[in-house]
PDB file with SEQRES, HELIX, SHEET and CRYST1 records, atoms N, CA, C and O in Angstrom:
SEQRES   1 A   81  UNK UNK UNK UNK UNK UNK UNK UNK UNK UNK UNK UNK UNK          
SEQRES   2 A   81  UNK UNK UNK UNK UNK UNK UNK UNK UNK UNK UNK UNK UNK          
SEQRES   3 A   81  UNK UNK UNK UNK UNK UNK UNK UNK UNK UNK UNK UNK UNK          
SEQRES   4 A   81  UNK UNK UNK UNK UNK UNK UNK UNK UNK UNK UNK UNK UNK          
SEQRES   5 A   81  UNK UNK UNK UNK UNK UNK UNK UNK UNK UNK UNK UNK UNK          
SEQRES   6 A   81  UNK UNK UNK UNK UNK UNK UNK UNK UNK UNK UNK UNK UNK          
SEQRES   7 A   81  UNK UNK UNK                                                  
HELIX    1 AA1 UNK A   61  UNK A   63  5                                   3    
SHEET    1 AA1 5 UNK A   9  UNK A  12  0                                        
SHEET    2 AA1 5 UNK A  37  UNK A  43 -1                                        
SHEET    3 AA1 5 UNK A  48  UNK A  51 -1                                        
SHEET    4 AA1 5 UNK A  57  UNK A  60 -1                                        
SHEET    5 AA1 5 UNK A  21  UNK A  22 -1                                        
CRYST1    1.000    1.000    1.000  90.00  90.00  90.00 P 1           1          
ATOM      1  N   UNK A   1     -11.405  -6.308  -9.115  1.00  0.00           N  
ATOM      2  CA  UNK A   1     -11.233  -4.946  -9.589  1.00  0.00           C  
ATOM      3  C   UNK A   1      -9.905  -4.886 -10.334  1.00  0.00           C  
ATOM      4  O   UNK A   1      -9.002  -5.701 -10.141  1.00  0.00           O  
ATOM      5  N   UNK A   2      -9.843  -3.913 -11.162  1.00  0.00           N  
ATOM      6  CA  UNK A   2      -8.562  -3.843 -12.192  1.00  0.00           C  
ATOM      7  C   UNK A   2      -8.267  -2.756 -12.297  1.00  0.00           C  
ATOM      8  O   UNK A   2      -9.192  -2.100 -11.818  1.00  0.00           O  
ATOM      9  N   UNK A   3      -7.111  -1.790 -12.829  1.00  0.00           N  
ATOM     10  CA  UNK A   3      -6.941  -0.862 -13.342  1.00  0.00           C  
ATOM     11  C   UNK A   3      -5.921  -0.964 -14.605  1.00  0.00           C  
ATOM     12  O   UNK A   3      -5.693  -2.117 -14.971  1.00  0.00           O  
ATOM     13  N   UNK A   4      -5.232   0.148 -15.369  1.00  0.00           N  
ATOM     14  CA  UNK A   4      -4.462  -0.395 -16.111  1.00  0.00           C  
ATOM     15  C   UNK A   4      -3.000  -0.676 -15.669  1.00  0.00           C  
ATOM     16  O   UNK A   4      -2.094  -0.802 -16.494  1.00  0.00           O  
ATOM     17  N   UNK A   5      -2.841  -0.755 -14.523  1.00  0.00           N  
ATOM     18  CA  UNK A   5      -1.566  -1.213 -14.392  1.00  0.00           C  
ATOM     19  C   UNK A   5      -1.747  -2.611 -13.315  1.00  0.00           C  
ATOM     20  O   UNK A   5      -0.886  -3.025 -12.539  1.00  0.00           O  
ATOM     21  N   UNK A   6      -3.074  -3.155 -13.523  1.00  0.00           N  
ATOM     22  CA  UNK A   6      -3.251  -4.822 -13.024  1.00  0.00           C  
ATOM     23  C   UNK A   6      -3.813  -4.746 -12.025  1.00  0.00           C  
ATOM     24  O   UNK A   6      -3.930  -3.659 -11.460  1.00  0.00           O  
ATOM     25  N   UNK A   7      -4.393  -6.047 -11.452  1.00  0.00           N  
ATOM     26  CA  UNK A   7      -5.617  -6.363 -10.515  1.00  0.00           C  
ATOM     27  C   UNK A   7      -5.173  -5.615  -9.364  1.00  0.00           C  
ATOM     28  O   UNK A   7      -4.022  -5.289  -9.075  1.00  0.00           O  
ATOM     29  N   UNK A   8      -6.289  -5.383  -8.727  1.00  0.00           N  
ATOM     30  CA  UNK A   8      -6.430  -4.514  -7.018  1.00  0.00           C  
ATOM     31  C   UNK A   8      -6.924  -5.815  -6.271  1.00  0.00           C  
ATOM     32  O   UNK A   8      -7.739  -6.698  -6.537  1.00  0.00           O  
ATOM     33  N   UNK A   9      -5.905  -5.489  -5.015  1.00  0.00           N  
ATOM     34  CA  UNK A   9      -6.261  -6.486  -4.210  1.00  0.00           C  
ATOM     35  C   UNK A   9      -6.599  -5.593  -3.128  1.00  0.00           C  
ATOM     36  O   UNK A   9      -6.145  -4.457  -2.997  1.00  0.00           O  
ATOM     37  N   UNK A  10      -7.460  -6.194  -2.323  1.00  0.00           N  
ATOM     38  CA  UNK A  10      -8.271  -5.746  -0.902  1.00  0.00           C  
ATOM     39  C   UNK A  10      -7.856  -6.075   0.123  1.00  0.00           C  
ATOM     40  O   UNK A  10      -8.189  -7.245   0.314  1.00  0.00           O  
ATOM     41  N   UNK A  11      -7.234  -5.646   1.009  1.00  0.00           N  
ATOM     42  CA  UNK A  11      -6.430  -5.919   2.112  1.00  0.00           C  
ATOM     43  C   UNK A  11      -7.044  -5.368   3.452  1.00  0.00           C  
ATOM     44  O   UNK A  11      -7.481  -4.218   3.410  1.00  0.00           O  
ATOM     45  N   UNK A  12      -7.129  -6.079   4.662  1.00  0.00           N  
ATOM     46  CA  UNK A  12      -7.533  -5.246   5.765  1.00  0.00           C  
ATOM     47  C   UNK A  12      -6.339  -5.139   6.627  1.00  0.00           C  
ATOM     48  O   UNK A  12      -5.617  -6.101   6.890  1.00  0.00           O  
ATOM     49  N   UNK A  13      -6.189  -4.166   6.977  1.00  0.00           N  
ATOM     50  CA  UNK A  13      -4.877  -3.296   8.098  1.00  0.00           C  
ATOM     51  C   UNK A  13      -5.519  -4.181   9.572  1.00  0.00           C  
ATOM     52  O   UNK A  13      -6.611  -4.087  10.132  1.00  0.00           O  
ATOM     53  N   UNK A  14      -4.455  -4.936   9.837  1.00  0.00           N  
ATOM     54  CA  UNK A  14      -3.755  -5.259  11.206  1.00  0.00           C  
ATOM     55  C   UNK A  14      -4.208  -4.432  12.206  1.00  0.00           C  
ATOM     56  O   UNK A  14      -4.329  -3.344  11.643  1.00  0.00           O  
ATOM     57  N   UNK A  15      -4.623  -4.265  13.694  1.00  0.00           N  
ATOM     58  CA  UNK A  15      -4.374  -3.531  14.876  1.00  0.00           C  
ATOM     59  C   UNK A  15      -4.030  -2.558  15.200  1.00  0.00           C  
ATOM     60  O   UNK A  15      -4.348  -1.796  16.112  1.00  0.00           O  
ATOM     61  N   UNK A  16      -2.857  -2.535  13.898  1.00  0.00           N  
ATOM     62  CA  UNK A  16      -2.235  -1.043  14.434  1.00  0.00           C  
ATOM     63  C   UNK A  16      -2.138   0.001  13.114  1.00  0.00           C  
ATOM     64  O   UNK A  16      -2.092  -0.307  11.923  1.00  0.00           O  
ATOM     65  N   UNK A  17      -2.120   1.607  13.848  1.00  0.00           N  
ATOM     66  CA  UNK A  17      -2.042   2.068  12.670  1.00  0.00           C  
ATOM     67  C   UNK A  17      -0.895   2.192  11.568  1.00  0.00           C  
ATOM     68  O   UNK A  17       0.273   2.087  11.942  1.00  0.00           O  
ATOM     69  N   UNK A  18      -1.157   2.387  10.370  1.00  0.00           N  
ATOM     70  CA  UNK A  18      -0.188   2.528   9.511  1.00  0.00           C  
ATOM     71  C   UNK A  18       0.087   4.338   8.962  1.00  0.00           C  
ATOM     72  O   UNK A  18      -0.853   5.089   8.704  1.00  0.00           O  
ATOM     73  N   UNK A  19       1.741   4.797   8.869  1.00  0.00           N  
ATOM     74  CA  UNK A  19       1.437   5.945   8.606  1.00  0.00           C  
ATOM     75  C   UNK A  19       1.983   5.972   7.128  1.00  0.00           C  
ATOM     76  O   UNK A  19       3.077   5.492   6.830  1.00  0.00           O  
ATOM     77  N   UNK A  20       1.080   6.608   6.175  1.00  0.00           N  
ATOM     78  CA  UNK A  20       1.130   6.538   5.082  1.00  0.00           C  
ATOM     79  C   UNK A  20       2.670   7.942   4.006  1.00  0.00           C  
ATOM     80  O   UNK A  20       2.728   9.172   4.008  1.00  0.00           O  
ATOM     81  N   UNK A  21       3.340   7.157   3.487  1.00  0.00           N  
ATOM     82  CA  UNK A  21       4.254   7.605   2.497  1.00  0.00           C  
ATOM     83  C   UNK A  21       3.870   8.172   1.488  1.00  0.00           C  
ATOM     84  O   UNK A  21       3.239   7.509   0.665  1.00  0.00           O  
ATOM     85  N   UNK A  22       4.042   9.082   1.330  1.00  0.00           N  
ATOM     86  CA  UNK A  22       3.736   9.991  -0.188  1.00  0.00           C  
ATOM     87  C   UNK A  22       4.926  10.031  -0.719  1.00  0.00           C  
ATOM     88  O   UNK A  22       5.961   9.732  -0.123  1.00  0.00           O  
ATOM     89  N   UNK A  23       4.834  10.449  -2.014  1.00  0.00           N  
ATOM     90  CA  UNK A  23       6.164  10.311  -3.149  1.00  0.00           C  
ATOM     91  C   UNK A  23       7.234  10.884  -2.504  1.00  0.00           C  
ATOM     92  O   UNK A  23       8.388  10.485  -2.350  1.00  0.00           O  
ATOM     93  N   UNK A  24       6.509  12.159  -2.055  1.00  0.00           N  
ATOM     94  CA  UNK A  24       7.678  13.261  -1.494  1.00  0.00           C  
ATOM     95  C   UNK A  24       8.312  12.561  -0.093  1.00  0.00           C  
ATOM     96  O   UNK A  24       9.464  12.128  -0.077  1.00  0.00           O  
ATOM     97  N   UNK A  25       7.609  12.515   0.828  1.00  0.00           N  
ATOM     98  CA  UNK A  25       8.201  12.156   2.018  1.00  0.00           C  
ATOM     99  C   UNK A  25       7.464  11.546   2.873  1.00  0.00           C  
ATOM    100  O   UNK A  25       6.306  11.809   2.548  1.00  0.00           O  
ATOM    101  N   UNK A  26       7.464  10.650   4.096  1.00  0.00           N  
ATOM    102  CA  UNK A  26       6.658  10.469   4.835  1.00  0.00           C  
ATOM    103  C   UNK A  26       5.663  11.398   5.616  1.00  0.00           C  
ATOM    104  O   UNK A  26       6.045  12.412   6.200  1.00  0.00           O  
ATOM    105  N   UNK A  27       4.255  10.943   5.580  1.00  0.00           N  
ATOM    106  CA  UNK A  27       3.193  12.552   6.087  1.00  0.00           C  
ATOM    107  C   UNK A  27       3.027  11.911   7.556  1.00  0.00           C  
ATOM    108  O   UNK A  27       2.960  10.816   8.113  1.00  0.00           O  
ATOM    109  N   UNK A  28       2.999  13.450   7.859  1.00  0.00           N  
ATOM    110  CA  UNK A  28       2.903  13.551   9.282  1.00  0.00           C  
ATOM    111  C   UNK A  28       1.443  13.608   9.881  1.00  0.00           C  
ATOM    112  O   UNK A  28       1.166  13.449  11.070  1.00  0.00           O  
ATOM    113  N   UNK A  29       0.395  13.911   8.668  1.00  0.00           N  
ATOM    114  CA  UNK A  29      -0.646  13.962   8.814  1.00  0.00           C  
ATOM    115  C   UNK A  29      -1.510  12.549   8.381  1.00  0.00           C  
ATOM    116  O   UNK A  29      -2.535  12.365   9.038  1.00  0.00           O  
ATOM    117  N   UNK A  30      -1.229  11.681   7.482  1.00  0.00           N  
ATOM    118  CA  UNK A  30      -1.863  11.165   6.595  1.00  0.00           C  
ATOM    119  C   UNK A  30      -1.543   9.673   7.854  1.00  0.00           C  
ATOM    120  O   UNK A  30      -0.479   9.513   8.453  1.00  0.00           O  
ATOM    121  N   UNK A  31      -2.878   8.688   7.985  1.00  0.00           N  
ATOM    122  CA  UNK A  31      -2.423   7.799   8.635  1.00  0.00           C  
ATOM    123  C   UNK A  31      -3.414   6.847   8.467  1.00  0.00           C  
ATOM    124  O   UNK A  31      -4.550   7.184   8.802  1.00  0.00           O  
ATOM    125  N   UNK A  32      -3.215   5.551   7.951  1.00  0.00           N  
ATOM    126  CA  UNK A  32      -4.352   4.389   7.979  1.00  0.00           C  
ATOM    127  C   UNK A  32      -4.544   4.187   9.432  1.00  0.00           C  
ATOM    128  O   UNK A  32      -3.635   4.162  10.262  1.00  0.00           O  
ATOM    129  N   UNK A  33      -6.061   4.015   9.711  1.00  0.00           N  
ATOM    130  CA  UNK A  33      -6.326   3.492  10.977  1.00  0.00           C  
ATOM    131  C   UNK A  33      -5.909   1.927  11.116  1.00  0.00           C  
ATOM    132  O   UNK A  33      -5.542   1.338  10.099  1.00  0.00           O  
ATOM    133  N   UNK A  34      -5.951   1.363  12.144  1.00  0.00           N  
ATOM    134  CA  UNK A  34      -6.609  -0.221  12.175  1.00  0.00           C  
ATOM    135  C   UNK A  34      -7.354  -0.832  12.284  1.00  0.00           C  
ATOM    136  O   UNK A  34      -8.020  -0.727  13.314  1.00  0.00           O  
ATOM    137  N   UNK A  35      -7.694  -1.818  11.322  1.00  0.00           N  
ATOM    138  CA  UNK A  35      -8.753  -2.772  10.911  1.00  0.00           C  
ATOM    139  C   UNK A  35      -9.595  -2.218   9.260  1.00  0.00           C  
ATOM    140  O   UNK A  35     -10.295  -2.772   8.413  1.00  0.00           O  
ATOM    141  N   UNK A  36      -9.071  -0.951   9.454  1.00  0.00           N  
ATOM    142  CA  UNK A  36      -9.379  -0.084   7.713  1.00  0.00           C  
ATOM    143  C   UNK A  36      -9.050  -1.041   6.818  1.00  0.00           C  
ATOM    144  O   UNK A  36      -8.075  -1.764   7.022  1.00  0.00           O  
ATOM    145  N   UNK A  37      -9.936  -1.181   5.558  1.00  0.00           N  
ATOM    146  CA  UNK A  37      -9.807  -2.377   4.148  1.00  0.00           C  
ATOM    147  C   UNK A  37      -9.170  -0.953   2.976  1.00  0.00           C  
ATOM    148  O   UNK A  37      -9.744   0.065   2.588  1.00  0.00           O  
ATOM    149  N   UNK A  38      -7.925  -1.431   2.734  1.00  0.00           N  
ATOM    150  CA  UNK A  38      -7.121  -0.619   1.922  1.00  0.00           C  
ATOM    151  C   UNK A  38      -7.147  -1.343   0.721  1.00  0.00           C  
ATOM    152  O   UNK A  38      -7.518  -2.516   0.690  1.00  0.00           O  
ATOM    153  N   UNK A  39      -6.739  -0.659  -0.373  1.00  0.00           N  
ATOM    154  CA  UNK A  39      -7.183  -1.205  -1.838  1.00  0.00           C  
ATOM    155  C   UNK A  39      -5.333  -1.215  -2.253  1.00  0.00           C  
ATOM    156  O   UNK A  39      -4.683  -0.175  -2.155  1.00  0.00           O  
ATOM    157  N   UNK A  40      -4.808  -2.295  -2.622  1.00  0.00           N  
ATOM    158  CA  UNK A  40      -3.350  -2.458  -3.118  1.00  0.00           C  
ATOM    159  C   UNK A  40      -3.061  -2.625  -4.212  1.00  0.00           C  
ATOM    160  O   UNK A  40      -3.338  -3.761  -4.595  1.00  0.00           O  
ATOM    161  N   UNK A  41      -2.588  -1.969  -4.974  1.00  0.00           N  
ATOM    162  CA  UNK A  41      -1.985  -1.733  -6.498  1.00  0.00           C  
ATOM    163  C   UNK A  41      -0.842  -3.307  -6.950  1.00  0.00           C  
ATOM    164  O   UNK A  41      -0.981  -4.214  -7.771  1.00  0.00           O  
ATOM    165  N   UNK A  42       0.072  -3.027  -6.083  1.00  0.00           N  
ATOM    166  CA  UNK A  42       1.250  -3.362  -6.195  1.00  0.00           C  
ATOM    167  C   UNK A  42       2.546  -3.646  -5.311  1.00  0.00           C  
ATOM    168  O   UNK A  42       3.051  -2.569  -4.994  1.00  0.00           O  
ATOM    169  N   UNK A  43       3.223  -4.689  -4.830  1.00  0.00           N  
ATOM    170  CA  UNK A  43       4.349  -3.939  -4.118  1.00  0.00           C  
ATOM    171  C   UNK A  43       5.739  -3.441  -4.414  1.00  0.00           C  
ATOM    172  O   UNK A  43       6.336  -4.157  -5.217  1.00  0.00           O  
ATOM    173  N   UNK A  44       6.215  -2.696  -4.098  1.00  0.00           N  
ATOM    174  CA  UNK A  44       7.819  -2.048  -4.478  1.00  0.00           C  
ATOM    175  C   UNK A  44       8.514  -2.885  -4.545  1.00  0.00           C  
ATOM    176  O   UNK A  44       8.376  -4.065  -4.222  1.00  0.00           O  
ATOM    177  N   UNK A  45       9.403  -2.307  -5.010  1.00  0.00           N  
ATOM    178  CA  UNK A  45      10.909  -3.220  -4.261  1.00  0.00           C  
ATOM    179  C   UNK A  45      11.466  -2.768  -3.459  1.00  0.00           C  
ATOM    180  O   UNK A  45      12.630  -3.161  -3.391  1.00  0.00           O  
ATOM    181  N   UNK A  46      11.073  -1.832  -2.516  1.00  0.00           N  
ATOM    182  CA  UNK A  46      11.165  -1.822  -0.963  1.00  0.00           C  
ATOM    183  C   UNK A  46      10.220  -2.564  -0.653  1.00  0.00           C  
ATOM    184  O   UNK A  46      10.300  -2.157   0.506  1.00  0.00           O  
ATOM    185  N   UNK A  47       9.277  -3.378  -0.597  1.00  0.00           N  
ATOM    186  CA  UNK A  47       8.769  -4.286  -0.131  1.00  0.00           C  
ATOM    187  C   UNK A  47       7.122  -2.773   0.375  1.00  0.00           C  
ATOM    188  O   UNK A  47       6.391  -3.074   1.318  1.00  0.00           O  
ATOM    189  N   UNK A  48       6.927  -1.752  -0.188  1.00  0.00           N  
ATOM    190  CA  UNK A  48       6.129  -0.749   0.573  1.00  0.00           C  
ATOM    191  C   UNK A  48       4.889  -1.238  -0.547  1.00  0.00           C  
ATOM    192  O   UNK A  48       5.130  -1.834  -1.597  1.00  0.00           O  
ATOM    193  N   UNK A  49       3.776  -0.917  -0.160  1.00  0.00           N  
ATOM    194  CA  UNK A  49       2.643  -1.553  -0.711  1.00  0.00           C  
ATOM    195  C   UNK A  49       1.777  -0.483  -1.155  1.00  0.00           C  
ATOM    196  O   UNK A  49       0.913  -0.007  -0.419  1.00  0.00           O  
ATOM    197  N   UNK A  50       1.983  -0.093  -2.340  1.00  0.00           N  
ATOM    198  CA  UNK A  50       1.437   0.778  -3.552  1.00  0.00           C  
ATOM    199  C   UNK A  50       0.042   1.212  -3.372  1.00  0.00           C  
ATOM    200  O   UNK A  50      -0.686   0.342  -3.849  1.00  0.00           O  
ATOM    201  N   UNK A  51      -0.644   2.197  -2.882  1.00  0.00           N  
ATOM    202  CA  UNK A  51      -2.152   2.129  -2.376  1.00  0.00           C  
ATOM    203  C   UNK A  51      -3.048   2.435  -3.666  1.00  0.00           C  
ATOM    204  O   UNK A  51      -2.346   2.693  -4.644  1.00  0.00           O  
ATOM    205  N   UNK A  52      -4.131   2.464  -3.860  1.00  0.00           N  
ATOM    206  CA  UNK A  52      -5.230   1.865  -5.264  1.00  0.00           C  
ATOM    207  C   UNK A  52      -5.616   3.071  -4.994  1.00  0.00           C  
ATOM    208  O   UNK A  52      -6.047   3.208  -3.849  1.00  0.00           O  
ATOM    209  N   UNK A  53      -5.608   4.634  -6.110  1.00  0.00           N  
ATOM    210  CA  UNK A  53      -6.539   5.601  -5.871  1.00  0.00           C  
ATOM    211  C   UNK A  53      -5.037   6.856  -4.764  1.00  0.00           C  
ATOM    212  O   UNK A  53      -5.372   7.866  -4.145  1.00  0.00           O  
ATOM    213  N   UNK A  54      -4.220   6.568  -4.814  1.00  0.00           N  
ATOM    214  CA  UNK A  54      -3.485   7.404  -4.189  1.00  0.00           C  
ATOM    215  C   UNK A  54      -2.251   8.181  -4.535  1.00  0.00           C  
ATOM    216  O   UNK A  54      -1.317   8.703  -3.926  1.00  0.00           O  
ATOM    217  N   UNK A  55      -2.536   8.076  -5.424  1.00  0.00           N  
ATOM    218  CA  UNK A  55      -1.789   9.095  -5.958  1.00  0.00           C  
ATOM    219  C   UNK A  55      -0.079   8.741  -5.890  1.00  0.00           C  
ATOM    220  O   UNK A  55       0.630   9.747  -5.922  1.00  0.00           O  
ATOM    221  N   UNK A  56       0.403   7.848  -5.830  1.00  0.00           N  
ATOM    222  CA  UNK A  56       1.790   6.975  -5.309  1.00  0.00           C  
ATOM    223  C   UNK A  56       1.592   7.399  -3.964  1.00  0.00           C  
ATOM    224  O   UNK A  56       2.154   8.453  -3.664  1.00  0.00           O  
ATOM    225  N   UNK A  57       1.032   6.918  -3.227  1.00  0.00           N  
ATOM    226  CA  UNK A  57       0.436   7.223  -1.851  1.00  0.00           C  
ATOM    227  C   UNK A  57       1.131   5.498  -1.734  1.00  0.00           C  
ATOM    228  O   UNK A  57       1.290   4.625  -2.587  1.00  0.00           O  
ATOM    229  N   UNK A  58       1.410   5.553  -0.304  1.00  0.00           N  
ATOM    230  CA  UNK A  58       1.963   3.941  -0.046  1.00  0.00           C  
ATOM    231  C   UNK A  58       2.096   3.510   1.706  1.00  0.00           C  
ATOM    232  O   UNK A  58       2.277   4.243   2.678  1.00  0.00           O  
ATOM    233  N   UNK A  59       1.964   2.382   1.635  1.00  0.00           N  
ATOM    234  CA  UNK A  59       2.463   1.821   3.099  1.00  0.00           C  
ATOM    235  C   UNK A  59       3.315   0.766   3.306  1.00  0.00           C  
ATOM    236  O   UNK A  59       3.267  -0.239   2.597  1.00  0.00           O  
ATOM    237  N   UNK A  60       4.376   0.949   4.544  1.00  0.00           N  
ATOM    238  CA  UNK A  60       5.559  -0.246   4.811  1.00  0.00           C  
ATOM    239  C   UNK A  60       5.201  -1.344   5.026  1.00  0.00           C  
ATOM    240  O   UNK A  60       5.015  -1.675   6.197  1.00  0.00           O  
ATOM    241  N   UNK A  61       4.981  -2.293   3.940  1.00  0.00           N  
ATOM    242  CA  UNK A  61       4.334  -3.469   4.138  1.00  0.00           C  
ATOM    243  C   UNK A  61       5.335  -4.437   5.130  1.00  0.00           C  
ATOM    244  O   UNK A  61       4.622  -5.114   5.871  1.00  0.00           O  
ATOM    245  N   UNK A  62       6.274  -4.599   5.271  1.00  0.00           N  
ATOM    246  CA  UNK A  62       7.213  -5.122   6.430  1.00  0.00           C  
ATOM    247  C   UNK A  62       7.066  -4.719   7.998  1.00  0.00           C  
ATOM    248  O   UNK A  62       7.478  -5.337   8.980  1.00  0.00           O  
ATOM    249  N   UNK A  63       6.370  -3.520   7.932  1.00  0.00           N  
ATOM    250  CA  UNK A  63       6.402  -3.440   8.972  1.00  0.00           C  
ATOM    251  C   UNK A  63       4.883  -3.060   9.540  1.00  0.00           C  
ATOM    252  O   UNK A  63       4.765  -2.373  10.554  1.00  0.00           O  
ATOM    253  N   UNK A  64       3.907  -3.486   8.917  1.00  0.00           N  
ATOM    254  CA  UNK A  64       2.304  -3.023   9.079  1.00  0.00           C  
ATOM    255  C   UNK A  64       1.807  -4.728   9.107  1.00  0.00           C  
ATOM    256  O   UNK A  64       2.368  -5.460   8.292  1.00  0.00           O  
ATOM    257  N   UNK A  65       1.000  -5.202   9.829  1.00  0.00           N  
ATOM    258  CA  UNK A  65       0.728  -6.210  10.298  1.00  0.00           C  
ATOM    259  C   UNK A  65      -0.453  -6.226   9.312  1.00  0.00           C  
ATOM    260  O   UNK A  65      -0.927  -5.104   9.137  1.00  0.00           O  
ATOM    261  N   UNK A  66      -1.168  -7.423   8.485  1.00  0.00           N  
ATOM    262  CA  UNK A  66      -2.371  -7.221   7.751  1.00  0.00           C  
ATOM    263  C   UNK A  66      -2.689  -8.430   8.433  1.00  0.00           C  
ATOM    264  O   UNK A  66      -1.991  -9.106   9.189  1.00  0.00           O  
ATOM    265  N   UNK A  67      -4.489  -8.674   7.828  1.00  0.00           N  
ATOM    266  CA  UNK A  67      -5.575  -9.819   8.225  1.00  0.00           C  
ATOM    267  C   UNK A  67      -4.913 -10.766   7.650  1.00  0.00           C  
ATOM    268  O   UNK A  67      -4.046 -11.281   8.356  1.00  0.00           O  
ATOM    269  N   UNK A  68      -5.038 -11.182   6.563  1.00  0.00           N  
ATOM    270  CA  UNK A  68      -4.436 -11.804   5.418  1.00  0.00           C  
ATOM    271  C   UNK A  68      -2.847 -11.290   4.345  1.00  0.00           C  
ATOM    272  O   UNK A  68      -2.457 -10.156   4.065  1.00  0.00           O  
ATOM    273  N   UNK A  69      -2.315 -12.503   4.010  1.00  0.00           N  
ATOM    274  CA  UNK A  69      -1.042 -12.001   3.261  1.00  0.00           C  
ATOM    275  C   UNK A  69      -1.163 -10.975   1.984  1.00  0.00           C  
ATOM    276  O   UNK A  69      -2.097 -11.097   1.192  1.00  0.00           O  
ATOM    277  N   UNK A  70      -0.349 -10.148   1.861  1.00  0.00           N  
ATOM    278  CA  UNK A  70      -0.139  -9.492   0.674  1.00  0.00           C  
ATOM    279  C   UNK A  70       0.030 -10.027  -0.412  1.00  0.00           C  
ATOM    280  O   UNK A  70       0.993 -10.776  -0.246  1.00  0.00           O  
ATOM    281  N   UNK A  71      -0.444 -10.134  -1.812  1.00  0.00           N  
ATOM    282  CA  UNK A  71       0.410 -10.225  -2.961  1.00  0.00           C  
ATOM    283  C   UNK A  71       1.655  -9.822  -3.140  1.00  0.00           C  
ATOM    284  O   UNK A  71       1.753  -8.599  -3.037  1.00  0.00           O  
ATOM    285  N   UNK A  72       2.747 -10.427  -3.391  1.00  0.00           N  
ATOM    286  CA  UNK A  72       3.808  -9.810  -3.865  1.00  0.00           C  
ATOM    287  C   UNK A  72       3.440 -10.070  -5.252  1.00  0.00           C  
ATOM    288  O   UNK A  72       3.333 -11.141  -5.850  1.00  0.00           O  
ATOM    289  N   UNK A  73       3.211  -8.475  -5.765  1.00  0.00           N  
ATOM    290  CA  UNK A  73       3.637  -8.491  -7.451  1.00  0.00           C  
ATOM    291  C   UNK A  73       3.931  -7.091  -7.230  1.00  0.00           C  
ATOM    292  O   UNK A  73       3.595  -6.166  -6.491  1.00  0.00           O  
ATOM    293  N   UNK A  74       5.021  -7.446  -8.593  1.00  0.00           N  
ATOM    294  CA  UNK A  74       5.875  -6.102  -9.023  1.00  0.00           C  
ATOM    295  C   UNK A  74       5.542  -5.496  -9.142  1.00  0.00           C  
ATOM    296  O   UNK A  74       4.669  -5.890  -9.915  1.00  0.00           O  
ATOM    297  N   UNK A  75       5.362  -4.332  -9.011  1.00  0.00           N  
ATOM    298  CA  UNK A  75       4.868  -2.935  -9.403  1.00  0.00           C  
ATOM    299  C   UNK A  75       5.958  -2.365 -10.868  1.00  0.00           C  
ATOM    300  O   UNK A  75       7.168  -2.443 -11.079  1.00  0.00           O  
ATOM    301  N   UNK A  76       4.741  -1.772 -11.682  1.00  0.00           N  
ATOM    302  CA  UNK A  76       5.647  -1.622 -13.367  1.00  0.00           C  
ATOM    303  C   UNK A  76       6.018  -0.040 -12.858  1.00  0.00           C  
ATOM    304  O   UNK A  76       5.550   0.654 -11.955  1.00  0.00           O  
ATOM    305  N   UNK A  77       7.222   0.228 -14.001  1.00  0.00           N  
ATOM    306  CA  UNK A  77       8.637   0.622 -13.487  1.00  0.00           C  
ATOM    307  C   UNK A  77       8.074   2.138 -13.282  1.00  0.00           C  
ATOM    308  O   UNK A  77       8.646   2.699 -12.348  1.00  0.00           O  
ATOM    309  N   UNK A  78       7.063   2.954 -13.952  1.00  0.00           N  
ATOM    310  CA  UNK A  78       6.070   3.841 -13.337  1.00  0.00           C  
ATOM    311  C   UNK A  78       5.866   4.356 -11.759  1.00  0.00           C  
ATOM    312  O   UNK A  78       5.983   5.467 -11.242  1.00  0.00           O  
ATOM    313  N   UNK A  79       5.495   2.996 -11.213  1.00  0.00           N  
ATOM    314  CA  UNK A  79       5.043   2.848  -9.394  1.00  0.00           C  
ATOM    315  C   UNK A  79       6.695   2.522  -8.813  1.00  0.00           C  
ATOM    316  O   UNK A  79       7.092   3.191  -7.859  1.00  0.00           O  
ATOM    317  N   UNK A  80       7.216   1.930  -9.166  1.00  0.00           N  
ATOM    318  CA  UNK A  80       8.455   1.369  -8.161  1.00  0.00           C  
ATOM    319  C   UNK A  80       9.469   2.622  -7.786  1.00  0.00           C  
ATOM    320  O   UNK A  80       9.570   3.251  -8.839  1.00  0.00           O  
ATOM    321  N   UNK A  81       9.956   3.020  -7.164  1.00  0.00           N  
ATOM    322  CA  UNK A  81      11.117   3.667  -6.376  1.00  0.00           C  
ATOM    323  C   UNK A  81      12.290   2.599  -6.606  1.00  0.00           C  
ATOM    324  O   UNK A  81      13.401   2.785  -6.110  1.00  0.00           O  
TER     325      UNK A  81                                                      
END                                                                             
């Protein structure tokens, strides 16, 4: 899968849940379950992992356990914080 700012990778969430970052602030409501297959844009340079379809919607990839490793690729200067 692609979009215009480069390939989507498919990731499945780790055990535990992840609580998801919006531009504005961390939500108190918004929360990946575990074992959920999340769609990844990109990662920051906080190391937070850019979600596919979310609006700069994101998760702490350092600290969220996945099935398989992440891509590290840059996120263009648009997505990055």
């Amino acid at each position: 899968m692609s979009t215009a700012t480069g390939s989507v990778e498919k990731v499945v969430l780790g055990t535990t849940d992840a609580r998801v970052y919006t531009p504005e602030r961390w939500s108190t409501r918004l929360w990946i379950r575990g074992g959920a297959t999340v769609y990844v844009i990109c990662t920051d340079s906080r190391d937070f992992l850019v979600l596919y379809g979310g609006d700069g919607d994101r998760v702490d990839g350092t600290n969220t356990q996945f099935t398989r490793p992440v891509p590290q690729k840059d996120c263009p200067p648009g997505l990055d914080e």
